[in-house]
C-alpha positions in Angstrom: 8.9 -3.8 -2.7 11.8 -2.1 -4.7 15.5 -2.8 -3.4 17.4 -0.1 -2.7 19.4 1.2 -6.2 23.2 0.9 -6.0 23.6 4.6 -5.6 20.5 4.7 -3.0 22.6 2.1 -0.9 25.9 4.1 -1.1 23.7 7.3 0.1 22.7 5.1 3.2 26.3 4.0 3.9 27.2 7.5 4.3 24.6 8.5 6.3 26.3 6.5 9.2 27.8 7.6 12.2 28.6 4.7 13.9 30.9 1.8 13.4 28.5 -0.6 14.2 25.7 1.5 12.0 27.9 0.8 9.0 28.7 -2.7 9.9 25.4 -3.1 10.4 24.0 -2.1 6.6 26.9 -4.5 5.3 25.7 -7.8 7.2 22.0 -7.0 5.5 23.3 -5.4 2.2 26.4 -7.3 1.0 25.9 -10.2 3.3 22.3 -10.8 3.2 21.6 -11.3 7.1 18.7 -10.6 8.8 18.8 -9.3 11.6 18.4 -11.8 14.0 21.4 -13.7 12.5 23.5 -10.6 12.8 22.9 -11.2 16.4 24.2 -14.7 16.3 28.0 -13.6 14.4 31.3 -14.5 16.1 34.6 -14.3 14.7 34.6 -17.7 14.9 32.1 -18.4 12.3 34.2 -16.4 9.3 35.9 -19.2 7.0 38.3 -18.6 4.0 38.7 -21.2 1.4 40.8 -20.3 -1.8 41.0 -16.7 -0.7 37.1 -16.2 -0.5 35.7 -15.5 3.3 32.6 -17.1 4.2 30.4 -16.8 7.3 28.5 -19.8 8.8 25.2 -18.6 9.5 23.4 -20.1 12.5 20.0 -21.1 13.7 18.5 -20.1 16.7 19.6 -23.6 18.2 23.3 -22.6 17.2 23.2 -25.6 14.5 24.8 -24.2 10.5 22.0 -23.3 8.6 23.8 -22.3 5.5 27.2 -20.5 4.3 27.0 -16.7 3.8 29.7 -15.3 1.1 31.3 -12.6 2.9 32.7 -9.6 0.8 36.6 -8.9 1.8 35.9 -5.6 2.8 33.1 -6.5 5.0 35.3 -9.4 6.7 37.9 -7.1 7.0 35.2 -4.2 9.0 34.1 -7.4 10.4 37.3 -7.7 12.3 38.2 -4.6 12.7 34.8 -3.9 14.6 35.4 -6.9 16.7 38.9 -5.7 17.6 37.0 -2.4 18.8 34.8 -3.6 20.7 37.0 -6.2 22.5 35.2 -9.3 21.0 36.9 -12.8 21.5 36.2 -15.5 18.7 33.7 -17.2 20.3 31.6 -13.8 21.5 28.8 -12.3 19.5 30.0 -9.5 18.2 26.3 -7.3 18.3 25.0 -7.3 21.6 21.7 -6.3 21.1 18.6 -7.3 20.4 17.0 -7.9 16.5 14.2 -5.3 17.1 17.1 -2.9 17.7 19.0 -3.6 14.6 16.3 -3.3 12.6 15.3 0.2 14.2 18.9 1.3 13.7 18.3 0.8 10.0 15.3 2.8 10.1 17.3 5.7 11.9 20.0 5.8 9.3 17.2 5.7 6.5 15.5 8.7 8.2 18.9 10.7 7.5 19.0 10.2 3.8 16.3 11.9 2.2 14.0 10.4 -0.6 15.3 7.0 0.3 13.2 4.0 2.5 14.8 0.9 3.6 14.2 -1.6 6.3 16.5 -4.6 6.9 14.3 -6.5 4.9 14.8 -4.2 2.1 18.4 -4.4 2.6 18.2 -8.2 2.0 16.6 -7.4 -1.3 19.3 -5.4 -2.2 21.6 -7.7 -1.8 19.7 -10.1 -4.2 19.4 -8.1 -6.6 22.8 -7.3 -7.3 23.7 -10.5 -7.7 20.9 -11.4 -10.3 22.4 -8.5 -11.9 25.8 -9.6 -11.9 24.8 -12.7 -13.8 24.8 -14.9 -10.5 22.4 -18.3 -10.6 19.4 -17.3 -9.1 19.7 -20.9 -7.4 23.0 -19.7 -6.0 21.6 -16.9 -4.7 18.9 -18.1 -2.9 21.5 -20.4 -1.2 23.4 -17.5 -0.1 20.6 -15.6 1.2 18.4 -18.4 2.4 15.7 -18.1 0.3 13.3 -20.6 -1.8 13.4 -20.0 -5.8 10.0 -18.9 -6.2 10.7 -16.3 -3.2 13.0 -14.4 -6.2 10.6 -14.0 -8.5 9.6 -10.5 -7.8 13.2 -9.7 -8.7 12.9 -11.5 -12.1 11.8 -9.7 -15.0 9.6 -12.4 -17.6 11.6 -12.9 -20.4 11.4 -11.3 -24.0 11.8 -12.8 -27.1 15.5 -11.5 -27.1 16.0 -12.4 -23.5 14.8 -15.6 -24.1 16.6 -16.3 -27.6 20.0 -15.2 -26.0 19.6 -17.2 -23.2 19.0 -20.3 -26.1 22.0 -18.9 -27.4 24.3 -19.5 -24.3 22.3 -23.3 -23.0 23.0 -24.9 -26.8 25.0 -27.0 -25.5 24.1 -27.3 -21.8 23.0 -30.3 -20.4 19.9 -31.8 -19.5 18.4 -30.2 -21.8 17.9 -27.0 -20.5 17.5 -24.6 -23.2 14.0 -26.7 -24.1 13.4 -25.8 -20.5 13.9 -22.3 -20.7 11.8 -21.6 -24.3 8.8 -24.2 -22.2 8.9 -21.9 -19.4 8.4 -18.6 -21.7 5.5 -20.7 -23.7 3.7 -22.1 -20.5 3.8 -18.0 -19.4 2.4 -16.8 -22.2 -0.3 -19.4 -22.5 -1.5 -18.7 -18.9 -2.2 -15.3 -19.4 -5.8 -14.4 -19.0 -7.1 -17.8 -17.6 -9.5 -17.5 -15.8 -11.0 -20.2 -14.0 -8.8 -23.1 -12.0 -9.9 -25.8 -14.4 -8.8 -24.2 -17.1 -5.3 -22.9 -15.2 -5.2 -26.7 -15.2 -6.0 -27.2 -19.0 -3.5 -25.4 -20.2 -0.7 -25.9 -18.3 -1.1 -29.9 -18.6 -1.6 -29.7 -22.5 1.1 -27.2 -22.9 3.8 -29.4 -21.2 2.2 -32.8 -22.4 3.0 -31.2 -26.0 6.5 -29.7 -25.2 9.6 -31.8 -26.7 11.2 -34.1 -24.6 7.9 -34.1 -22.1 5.6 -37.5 -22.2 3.0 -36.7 -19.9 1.7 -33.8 -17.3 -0.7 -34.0 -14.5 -1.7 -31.4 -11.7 -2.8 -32.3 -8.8 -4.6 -30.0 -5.9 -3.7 -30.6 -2.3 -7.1 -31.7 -0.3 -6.3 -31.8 3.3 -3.7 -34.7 3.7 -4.9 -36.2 0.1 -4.0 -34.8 -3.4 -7.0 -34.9 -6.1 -6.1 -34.4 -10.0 -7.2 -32.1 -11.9 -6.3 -33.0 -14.8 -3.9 -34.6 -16.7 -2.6 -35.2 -20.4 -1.2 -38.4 -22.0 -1.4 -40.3 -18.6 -4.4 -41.7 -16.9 -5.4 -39.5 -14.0 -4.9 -43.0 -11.9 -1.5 -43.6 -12.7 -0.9 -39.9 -11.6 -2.8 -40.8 -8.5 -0.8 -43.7 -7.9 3.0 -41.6 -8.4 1.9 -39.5 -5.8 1.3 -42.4 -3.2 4.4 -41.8 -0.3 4.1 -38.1 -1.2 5.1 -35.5 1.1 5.0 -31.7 0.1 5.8 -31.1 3.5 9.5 -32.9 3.5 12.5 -31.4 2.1 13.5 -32.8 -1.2 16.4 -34.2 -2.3 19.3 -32.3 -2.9 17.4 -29.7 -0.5 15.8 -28.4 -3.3 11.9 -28.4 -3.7 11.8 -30.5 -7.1 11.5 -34.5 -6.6 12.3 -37.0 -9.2 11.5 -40.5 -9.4 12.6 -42.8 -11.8 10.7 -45.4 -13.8 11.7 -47.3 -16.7 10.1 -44.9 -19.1 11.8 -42.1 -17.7 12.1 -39.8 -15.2 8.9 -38.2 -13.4 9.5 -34.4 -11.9 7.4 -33.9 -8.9 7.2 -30.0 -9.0 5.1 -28.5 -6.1 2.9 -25.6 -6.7 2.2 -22.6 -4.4 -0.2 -20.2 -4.9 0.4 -16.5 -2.9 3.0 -18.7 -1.0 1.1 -20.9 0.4 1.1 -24.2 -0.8 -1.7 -25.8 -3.1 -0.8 -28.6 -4.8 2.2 -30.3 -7.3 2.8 -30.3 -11.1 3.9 -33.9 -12.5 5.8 -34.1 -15.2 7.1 -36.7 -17.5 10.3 -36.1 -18.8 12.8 -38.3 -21.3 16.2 -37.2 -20.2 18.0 -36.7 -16.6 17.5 -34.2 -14.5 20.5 -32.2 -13.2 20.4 -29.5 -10.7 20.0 -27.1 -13.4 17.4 -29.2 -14.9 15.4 -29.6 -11.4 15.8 -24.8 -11.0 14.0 -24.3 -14.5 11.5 -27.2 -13.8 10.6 -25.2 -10.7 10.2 -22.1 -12.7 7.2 -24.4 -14.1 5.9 -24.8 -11.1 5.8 -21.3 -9.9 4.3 -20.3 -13.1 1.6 -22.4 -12.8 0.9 -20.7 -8.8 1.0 -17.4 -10.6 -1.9 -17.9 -12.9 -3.7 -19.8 -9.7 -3.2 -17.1 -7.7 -4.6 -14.4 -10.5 -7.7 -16.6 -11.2 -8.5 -16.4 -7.1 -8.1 -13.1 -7.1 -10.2 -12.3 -9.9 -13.0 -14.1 -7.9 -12.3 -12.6 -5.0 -12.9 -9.0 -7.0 -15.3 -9.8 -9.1 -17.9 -12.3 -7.3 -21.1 -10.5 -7.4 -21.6 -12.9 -3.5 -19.2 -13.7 -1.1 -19.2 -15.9 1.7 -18.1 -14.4 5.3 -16.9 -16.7 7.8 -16.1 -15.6 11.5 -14.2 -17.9 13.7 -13.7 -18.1 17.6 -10.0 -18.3 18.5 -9.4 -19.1 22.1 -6.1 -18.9 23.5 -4.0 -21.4 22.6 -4.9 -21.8 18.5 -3.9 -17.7 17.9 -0.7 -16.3 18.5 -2.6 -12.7 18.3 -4.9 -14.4 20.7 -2.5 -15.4 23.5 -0.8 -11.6 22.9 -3.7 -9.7 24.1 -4.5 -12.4 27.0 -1.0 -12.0 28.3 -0.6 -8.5 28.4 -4.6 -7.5 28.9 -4.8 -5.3 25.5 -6.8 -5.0 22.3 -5.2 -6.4 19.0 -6.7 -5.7 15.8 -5.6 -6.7 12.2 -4.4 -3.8 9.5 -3.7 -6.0 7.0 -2.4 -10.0 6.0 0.0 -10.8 3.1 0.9 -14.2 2.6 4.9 -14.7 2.2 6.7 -17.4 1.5 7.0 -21.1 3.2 3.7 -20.8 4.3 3.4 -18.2 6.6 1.9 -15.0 6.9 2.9 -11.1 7.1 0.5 -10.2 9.7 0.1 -6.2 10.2 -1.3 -5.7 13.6 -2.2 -2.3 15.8 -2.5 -2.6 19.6 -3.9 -0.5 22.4 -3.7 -0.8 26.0 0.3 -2.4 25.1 3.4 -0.6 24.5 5.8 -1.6 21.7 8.2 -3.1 24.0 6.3 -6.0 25.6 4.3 -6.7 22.3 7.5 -7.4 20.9 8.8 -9.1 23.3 6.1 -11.3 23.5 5.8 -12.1 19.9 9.9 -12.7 20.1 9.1 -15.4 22.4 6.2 -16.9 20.7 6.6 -20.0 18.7 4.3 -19.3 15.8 6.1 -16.4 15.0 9.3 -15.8 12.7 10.1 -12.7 13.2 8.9 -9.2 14.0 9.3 -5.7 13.3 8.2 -2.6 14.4 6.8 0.0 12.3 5.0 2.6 15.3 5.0 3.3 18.8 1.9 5.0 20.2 2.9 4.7 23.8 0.5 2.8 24.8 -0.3 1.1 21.6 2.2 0.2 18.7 2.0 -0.9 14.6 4.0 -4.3 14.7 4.4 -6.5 11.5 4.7 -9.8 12.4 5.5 -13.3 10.2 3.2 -16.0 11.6 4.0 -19.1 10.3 1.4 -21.5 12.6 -2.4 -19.9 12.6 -6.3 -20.1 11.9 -5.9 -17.8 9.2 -3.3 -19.6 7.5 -5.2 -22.7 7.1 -8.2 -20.7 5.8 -6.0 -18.7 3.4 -4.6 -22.0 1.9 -8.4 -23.0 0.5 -7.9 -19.8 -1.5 -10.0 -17.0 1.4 -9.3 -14.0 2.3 -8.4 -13.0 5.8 -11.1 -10.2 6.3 -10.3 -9.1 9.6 -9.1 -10.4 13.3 -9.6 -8.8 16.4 -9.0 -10.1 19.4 -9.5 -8.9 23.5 -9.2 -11.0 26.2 -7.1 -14.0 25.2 -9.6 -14.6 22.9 -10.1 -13.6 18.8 -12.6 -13.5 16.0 -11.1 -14.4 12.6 -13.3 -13.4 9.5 -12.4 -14.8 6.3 -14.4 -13.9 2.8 -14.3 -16.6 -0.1 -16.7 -16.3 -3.2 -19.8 -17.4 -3.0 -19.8 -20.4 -5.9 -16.6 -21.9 -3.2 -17.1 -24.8 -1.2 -17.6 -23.0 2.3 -17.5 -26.3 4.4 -14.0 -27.9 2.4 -13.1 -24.1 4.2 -14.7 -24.4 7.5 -12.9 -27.8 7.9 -9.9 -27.2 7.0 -9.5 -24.6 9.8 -11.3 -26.8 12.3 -9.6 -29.7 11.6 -6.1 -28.2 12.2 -7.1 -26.2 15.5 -9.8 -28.4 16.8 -10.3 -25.2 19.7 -11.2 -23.5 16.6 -15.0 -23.1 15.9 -17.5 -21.4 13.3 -19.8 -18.5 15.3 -21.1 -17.4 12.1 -21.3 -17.3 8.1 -23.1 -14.6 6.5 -23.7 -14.1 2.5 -23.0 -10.4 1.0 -24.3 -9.1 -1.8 -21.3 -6.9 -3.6 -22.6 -3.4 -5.3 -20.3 -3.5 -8.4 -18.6 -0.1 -9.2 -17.4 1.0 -12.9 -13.9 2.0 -13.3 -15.6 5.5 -13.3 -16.8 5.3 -9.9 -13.7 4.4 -8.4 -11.6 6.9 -10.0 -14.5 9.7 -9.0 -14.2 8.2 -5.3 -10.5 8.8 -5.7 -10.8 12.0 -6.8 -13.1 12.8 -4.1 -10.3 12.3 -1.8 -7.4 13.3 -3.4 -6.3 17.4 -2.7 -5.2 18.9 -6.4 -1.6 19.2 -5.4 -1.5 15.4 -3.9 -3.0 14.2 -7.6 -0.4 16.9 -9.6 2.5 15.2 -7.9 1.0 11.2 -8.6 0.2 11.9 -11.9 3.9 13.4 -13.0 5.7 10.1 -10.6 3.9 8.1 -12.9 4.3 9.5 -16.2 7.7 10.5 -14.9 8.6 6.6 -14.5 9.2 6.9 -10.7 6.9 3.5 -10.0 8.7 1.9 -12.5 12.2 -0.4 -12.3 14.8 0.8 -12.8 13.5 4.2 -11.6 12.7 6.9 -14.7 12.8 9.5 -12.7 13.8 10.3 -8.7 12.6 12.3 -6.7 14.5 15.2 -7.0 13.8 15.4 -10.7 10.5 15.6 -10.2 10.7 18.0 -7.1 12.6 19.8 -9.9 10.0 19.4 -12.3 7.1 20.6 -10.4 9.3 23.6 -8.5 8.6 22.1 -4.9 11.1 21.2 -2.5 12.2 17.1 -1.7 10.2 16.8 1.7 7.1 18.6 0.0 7.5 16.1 -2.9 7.3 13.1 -0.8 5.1 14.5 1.8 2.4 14.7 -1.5 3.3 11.6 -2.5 3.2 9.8 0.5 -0.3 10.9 1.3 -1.4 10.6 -2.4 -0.7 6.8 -2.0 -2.0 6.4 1.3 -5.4 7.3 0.1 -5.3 5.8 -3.5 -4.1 2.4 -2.0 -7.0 3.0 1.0 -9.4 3.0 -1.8 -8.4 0.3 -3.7 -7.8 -1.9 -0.7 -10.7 -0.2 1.2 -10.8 -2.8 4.4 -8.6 -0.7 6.7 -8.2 2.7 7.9 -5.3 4.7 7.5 -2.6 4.1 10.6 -2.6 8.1 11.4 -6.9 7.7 12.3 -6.6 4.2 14.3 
């Protein structure tokens, strides 16, 4: 998703009405809170040291689970709200629920017209202007409680003259982090266009292995508990074998950063763990000659995301272009499936829109229910331990649009041996998971590593499908079958017109301008125009205004 442009943000800081509204958009936008942490501030949390506030954000167990910069303008609101609403130190000073501050974002959204924002989007904004204000990204990901890679969306791939200035300014840094930064842009640009995992694996082992100031590289896939190489370059694939022995992905690694280092007497060894779509697949060993400092450890993680990239390209590409694929349908009883126990408990039908995988392995779950308001499906989903957090998108009345970030389910496990979640429905207390994995994959590596984690869990059936293929011809016709002439007028001149693009070419009142329509018209095209353009591409879902 885009963050909200400086000026968009402004526009939705005006469109307030309320104290607390304002306050608010500050804790997500110049704070980076979500919004159950906003929930959780108390005077007594705000900290100056050297004339610069900081908040101690807390966990839902009330333990510190980092330190939040906090803006003087937004302490001073901060207290000035507090003293408003007659808040002692020790008192929350938003009295409401998380579902409630996210919908009050939504509200002030609808005000402004042209712009969309959720809490989550104001998070992004707040990321992004640091990044542009030349802050570490590993500082802000501290701030905002994020992991490296979970930035990368916000970080443009280098140029040569991005790349030879930042050269330039490491020179003389330590640990040798310019080399770092010119590896990085090679080990990019020498993954482009693989296309198969072994030769992901190749070429990012021989590309390291020959870097400067690098002895060896290895990758390794994660098999259950077990790693297996894949290859490695100037090391025996044994002696990689044997430096992953006492390796845990799962623990946090010194420093509380992700990269691990062990020392030998040849050198150091960077353990650099490798996720692909988020979830996580395997680690990146690599032998280095000099220290590694925390700077060191941020660009050698860079590596590591990198290589997940190009992992996670290659699985898509057979995902899109396997002329077979395996189908897989699992029974979830209650108990093994969050969306399982939801439509036990409050005797409704729960059916899955859509799954993205996010980061820290979990899962963006987009679910539509009938026969439950929005109300008690939130509510039950606040409650639930697999999930992180919720938001609503729709109520029907007696069905809602919920997004949902599961972090403990079936699918996960069947996502991390590079499936597809397919679809999940489930009635009853019960659910049927289908996953889809190319047909040339090893379907019972998959089948077991969703068994073995929720041993209620079981296979009910597996079918093979045969794929038509369609030309780029035939999907634009199919596109064009479905697309009115104004709804294609307006997509073609938001394209051309740079509206997609980042920074924004044109907005959305230059190109109502442009094509003599009003603003609402404009994005009332566009909207629609997209709907059906990403329904075709995606083409597993209907679109929310027919379920």
């Amino acid at each position: 998703m885009d963050p909200p442009a400086a000026s968009e943000y402004r526009r939705l800081r005006r469109a307030t009405e309320t104290h607390r509204e304002d306050l608010v958009l500050r804790l997500g936008g110049e704070v980076g809170l979500r919004p159950v942490e906003m929930t959780r501030v108390r005077l007594a949390d705000v900290e100056s040291h050297d004339g610069t506030h900081f908040l101690a954000v807390r966990d839902a167990d009330g333990d510190v689970a980092r330190d939040a910069h906090l803006p003087a303008g937004v302490e001073h609101d901060l207290r000035k709200y507090a003293g408003n609403v007659g808040a002692g130190e020790d008192d929350p000073l938003l009295t409401v629920s998380p579902r409630r501050l996210q919908m009050l974002v939504g509200e002030v959204a609808d005000r402004v017209d042209g712009v969309d924002a959720s809490s989550r989007d104001l998070r992004w904004h707040f990321a992004a202007e640091l990044l542009d204000d030349g802050v570490p990204p590993r500082v802000v990901c501290a701030l905002g409680g994020w992991r490296l890679e979970r930035l990368a969306p916000l970080l443009s791939d280098p140029d040569r003259e991005a790349v030879a200035a930042a050269l330039d300014g490491a020179a003389t840094a330590p640990d040798g982090l310019g080399r770092d930064v010119a590896l990085a842009a090679d080990l990019g640009a020498e993954l482009l266009g693989v296309a198969t995992v072994d030769e992901t694996a190749r070429t990012a082992c021989a590309c390291l292995a020959d870097a400067e100031g690098v002895r060896f590289a290895w990758l390794a896939e994660r098999t259950g508990e077990a790693f297996a190489v894949r290859e490695a370059v100037g090391v025996d694939a044994a002696a990689a074998e044997t430096a992953l022995d006492g390796y845990d992905p799962d623990a946090r690694a010194r420093d509380q950063r992700d990269v691990r280092v062990r020392e030998s007497e040849r050198g150091p060894l960077a353990l650099v763990p490798v996720r692909r779509d988020d979830t996580r697949w395997g680690v990146l060993g690599v032998g280095v000659r000099r220290p590694v400092g925390d700077a060191r450890r941020d660009a050698l993680a860079v590596l590591g995301t990198q290589v997940g990239h190009a992992l996670a390209a290659v699985q898509r590409k057979r995902l899109l272009l396997a002329d077979t694929v395996v189908e897989l349908d699992f029974r979830c009883p209650a108990g093994s499936s969050f969306v399982a126990d939801l439509s036990g408990a409050l005797g409704c039908r729960v059916e899955l829109s859509g799954a993205v995988p996010v980061g820290d392995g979990s899962l963006l779950y987009y679910l539509v229910t009938r026969g439950a308001g929005a109300d008690p499906v939130l509510s039950h989903a606040d409650a639930a331990d697999a999930v992180a957090d919720t938001r609503l998108i729709e109520d029907y009345g007696d069905g809602a649009a919920v997004e949902v970030v599961v972090t403990d389910a079936p699918a996960l496990a069947l996502v991390d041996r590079g499936a597809r979640v397919r679809s999940l429905v489930a009635e009853d207390g019960a659910a049927t998971l289908t996953g889809e994995i190319p047909g040339d994959a090893d379907v019972r590596a998959a089948v077991d590593a969703v068994t073995d984690a929720y041993p209620g869990v079981s296979l009910s059936a597996k079918r093979q499908e045969d794929r038509p293929v369609e030309t780029d011809v035939g999907f634009r016709e199919r596109l064009a079958d479905r697309l009115s002439d104004r709804q294609a007028t307006v997509l073609r001149a938001a394209y051309h017109g740079g509206y997609f693009e980042w920074p924004r070419g044109s907005t959305a009142e230059e190109l109502a301008d442009s094509l003599a329509v009003s603003s609402p018209t404009l994005h009332n095209h566009l909207r629609k125009a997209q709907q059906k353009l990403l329904t075709a591409f995606f083409d597993d879902a209907a679109p929310r205004s027919e379920l």
